[in-house]
N, C-alpha and C positions, 0 to 999 in steps of 0.2 A: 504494500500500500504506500504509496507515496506523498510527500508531505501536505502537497495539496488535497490529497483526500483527506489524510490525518486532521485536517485544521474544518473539512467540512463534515466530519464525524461529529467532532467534539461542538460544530455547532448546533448541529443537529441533537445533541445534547442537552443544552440550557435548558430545556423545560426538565428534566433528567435532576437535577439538581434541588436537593431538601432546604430550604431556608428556615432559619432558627426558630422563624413564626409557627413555621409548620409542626413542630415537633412539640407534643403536649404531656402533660405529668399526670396521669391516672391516679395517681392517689386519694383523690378524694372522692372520684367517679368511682371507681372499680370496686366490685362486692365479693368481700373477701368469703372464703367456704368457712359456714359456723358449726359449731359443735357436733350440733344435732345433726347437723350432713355429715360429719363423719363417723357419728357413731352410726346412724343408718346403712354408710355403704359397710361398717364392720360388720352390723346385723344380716344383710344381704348375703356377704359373703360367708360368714357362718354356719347359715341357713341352708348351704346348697354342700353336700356332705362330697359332690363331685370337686369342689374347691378344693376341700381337704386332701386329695388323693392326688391333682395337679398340683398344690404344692409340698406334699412330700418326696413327690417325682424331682420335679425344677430347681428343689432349694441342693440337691444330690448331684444332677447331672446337668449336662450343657442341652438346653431345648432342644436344638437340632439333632442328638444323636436320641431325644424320646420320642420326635416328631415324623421323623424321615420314613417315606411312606414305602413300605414294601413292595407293593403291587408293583408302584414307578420302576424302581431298581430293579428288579426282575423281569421286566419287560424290555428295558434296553440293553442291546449287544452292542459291541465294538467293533460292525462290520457295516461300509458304506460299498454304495453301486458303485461309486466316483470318487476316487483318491489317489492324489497327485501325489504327496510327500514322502520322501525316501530320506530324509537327512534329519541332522540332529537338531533339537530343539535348541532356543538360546536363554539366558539369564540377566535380568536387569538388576539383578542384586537391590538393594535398598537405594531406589532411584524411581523415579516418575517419567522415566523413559520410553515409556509403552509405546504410545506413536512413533518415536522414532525406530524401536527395534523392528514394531510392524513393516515400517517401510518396504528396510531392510531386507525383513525376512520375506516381502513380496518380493523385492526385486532381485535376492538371490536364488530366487528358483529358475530364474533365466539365463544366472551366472556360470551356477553348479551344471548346467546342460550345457552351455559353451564352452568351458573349460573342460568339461567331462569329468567331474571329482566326483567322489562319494558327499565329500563334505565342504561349506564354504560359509565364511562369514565378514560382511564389511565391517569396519573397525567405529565398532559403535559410540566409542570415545572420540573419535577425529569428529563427527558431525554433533556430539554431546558438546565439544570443544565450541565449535561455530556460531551452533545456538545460544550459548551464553552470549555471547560476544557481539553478535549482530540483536538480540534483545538488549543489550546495554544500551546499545545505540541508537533502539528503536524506544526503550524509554525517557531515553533521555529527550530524542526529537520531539516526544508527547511533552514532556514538561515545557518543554523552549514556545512548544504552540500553545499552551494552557498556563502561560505564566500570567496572565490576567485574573487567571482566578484567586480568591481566596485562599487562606488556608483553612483546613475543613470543610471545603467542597470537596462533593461525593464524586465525581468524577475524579479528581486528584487524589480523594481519599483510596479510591478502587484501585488508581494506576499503581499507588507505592503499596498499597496491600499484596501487594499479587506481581509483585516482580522478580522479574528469576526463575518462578516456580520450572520445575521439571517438564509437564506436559505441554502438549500441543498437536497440531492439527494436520490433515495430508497435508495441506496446499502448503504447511509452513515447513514440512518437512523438504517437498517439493523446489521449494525457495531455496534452500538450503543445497539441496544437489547440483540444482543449475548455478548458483553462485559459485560454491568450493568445491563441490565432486565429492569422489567417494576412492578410499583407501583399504585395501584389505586389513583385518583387525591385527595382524603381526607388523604393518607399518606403524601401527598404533595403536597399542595393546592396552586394555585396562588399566584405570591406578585406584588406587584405594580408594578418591576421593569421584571417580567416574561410578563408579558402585558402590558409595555409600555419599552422597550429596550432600546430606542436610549440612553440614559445616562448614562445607565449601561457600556453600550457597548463602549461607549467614554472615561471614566475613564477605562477601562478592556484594549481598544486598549493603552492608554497612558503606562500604564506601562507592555505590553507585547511587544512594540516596545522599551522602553526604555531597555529591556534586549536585544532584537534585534542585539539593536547601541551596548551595551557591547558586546554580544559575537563575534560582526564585530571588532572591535578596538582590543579585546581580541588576536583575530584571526592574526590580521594587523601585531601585537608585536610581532608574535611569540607563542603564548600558545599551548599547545598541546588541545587534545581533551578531556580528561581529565578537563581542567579548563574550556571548552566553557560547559561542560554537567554541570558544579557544578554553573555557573549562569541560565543557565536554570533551575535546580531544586529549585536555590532561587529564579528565579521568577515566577515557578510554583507556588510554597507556597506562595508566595504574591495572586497571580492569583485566586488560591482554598479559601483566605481566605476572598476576594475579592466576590466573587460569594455566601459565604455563608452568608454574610453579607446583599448581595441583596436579594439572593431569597430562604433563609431557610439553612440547612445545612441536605444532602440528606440522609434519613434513610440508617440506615443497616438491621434491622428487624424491623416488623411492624404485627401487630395485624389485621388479615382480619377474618371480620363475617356479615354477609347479612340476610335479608329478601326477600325471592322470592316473585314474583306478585303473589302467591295462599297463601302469606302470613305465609308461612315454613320459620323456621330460623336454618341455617347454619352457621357454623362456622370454618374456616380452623388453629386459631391458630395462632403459629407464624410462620412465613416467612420471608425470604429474597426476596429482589427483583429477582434474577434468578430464584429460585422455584416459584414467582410468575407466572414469565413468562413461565417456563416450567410449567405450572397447565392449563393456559388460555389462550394463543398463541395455538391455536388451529389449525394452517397449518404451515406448514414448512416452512419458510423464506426462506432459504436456496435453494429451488426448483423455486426459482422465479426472472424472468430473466429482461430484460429493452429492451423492444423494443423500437426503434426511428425511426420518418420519417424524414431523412434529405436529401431535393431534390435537393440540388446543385451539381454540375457538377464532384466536385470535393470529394463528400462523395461516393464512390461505395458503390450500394444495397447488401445484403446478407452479407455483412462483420462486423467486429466488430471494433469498433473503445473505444477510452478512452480521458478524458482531462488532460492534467500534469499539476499536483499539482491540482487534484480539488479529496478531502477527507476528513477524520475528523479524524479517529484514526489511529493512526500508524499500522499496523500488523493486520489492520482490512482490510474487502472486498474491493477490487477494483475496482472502476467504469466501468463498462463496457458495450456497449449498441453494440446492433443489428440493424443495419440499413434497415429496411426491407420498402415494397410500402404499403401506408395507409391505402387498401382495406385489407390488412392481419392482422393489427392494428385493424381494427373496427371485423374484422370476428371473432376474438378472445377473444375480448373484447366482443361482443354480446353475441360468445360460455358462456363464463365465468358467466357474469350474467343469463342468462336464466339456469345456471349449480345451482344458487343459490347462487354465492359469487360475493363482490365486487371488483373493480377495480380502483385500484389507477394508477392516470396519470396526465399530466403534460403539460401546455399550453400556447398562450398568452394572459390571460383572460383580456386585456383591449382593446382588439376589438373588435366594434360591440356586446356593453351588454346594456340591461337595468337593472338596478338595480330595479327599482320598478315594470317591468314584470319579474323578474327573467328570463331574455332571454339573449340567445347569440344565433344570426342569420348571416348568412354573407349579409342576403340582407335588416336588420334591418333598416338601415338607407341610403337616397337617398342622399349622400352626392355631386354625380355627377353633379346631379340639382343644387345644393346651388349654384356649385363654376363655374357651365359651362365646367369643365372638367372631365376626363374620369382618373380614377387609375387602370393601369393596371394590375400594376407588378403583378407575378407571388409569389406562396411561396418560393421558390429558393431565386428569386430574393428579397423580402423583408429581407431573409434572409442575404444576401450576403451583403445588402446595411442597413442592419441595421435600417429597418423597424418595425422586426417582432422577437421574441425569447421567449424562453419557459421562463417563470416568476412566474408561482402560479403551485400548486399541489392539486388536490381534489381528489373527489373519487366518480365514477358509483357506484350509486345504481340503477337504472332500463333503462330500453329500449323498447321502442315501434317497434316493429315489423311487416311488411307487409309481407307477403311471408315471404322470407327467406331474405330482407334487412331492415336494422336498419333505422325507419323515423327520430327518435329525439330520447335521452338520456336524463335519471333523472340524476343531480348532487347536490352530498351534498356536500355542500363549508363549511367554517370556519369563515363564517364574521359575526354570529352569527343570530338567528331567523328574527332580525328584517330588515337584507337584506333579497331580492328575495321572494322565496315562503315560510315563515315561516323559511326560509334556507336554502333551496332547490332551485334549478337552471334547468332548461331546455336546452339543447343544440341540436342545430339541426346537422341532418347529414353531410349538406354542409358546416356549420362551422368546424366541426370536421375536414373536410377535412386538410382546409383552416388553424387552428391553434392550432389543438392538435400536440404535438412533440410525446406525449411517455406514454406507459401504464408498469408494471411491471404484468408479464404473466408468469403460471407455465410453466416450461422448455418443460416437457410431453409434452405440448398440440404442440409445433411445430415439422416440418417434420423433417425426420430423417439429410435430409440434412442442414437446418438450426441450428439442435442440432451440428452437426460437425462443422459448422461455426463458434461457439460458442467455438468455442476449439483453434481459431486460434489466433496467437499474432493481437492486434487489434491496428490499423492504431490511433497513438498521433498526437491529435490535440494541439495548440497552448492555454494555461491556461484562455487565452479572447477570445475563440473562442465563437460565439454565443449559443452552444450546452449547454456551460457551467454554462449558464448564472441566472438558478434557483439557483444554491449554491452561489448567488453573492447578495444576499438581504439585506439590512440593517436592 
């Protein structure tokens, strides 16, 4: 997004913003719960003798291993009509790296077939490296456009809340490739602080807010723009040396030579990272679009919407997602793997999983029974009420098929081998329904009229909108 868009987000904003009027003190209004309401819900629950037996269960055990419904589990097998993946799964260790390792691991299944290996991984630290570094730059440029506001405006409050975090998005990932390329992971091999972030990340935020507060007070005096660009570029250079310190300092050429699984050895020489990527990126990024299901009242279908201020590099791709109905989401996504390639997408994977079945079911667990009540909401409404929000990124490798509908989905996650199935994850189709948001799909494959759609200025959501909420990871 480039800065003139950045500057017509945030105008698009001002009504966005809380003023001090607005915000009111309930305490004299609000009715507090009296006695007798509580001794009633204790009578209530007294009185019902199946209470008593829920919680002698619950206060003993973890819900989920009293709840977990048998019938589910034994109805699903480990076998799809359609499965691509033959290689090892990866690990993001303690990091919010999901979308980027998804990228990755979609674009190294075109790798591992060009090269012919058993096994292949890009060096998920060299583009963890990038992200930091062009987010600096990208919050910083928000502060320089937003220096008019206050402090304690909710928009400035949002950008320094949420800076640095780990997550993010295809199209930022995307951004990221065509900018600096990509490196196999032994040019640029993990460091302590690439898989395990939070400290990096907390020293990196201290002094890229501390340029922040400068170019704001800079700003207050009087300086032109001129002097607000020349502390940002000194705290770039803190920032970049910052980063190199933690997690290597990122090649500019590097030495790539293999051994294929028939045991041939090849050798490509030197390289940059771009010509790596232009060698082994083997489908066009650039052709691949961001479908979303978002069923609230308030998102219209067929249209295209975007988040202000949710990117990474300045002058890079622009988030933009297709609001389309989930049956067109899965039909796509089935087209696609059974076409032979993988599908990166985007969920709320902390509903309804087992970790040690590698399962995500929606009717996994009886949680109904435990509590005596009934959850109804809807996905809209989980949405709306902040329930429910896309949070992790993985990637389809296979699909089981009946006819022509999809029963369950293979997924290779990033939480390494010794989650799920060796790594691999099972999702069934009801779940999909229920908490997939979003796949990235070549442009081709949709109708002529949803390609036009795609052409249209797309409806700005608010920076905390729940859509937003995968690029919000720590």
């Amino acid at each position: 997004m480039k800065l003139l868009k950045l500057s017509t987000v945030f105008l698009a904003l001002f009504i966005c913003s809380v003023s001090p009027a607005e915000i009111k003190d309930l305490s004299e209004s609000a009715q507090p719960v009296s006695a007798k309401e509580l001794a009633r819900m204790e009578k209530d629950f007294n009185a019902d003798p199946t209470n008593r037996l829920r919680q002698n269960a619950l206060t003993k055990d973890h819900i989920d291993n009293l709840t977990r419904n048998y019938k589910v589990v034994t109805s699903i097998d480990n076998t799809f009509s359609h499965k691509i993946d033959d290689w090892e799964v990866t690990n993001q260790k303690h990091s919010g790296r999901c979308w980027m390792f998804a990228g990755m691991n979609f674009l190294r299944a075109g790798a591992i077939k060009k090269m012919n290996i058993e096994n292949f991984e890009f060096s998920q630290s060299y583009v963890f490296f990038w992200d930091k570094f062009e987010r600096s730059n990208y919050l910083l440029e928000a502060i320089i456009d937003t220096a008019d506001r206050p402090d304690g405006d909710r928009v400035i409050d949002f950008l320094l809340s949420t800076s640095l975090g780990d997550g993010g998005q295809w199209n930022m990932f995307v951004s990221l490739v065509k900018k600096h390329g990509l490196v196999p992971k032994s040019a640029m091999p993990e460091s302590f602080s690439s898989s395990n972030s939070r400290k990096m990340n907390l020293m990196l935020r201290k002094k890229l807010h501390e340029g922040a507060m400068n170019i704001r007070k800079l700003h207050a005096n009087g300086a032109d723009i001129k002097k607000l660009r020349q502390v940002k570029k000194e705290t770039l250079t803190v920032i970049y040396r910052m980063l190199c310190i933690h997690m290597g300092t990122p090649p500019e050429k590097f030495i790539w030579q293999w051994r294929d699984k028939d045991n041939n050895f090849h050798r490509d020489g030197e390289m940059t990272p771009k010509q790596f990527a232009e060698k082994y990126v083997t489908v066009d990024i650039d052709e691949y679009v961001c479908l979303v299901n978002d069923p609230r009242e308030t998102s219209p279908m067929n249209r295209t919407m975007t988040i202000a201020y949710l990117g990474n590099v300045v002058g890079g791709d622009q988030i933009i997602y297709l609001n389309v109905d989930i049956s067109l989401i899965k039909e796509l996504a089935m087209k696609t793997i059974m076409d032979g390639e993988p599908v990166w997408f985007g969920c709320d994977s902390g509903k309804k999983i087992s970790g040690e079945l590698g399962l995500w079911d929606d009717q996994l667990y009886d949680y109904e029974s435990a509590y005596g009540t009934d959850f109804p909401m809807t996905k809209a409404q989980r949405m709306v009420y902040h329930i429910s929000q896309m949070v992790h990124a993985m990637v389809f490798t296979g699909v089981d098929v009946l006819g022509s509908k999809p029963r369950k989905w293979r997924v290779e996650n990033s939480w390494s081998e010794k989650k799920g199935l060796d790594g691999f994850y099972i999702l069934t189709d009801k779940w999909f329904d229920e908490y997939v948001f979003e796949v990235a799909i070549k442009k081709s494959m949709l109708s002529e009229k949803l390609q036009n759609a795609l052409k249209e200025k797309p409806i700005i959501l608010p920076p905390w909108d729940p859509m937003g909420a995968l690029a919000l990871a720590k």
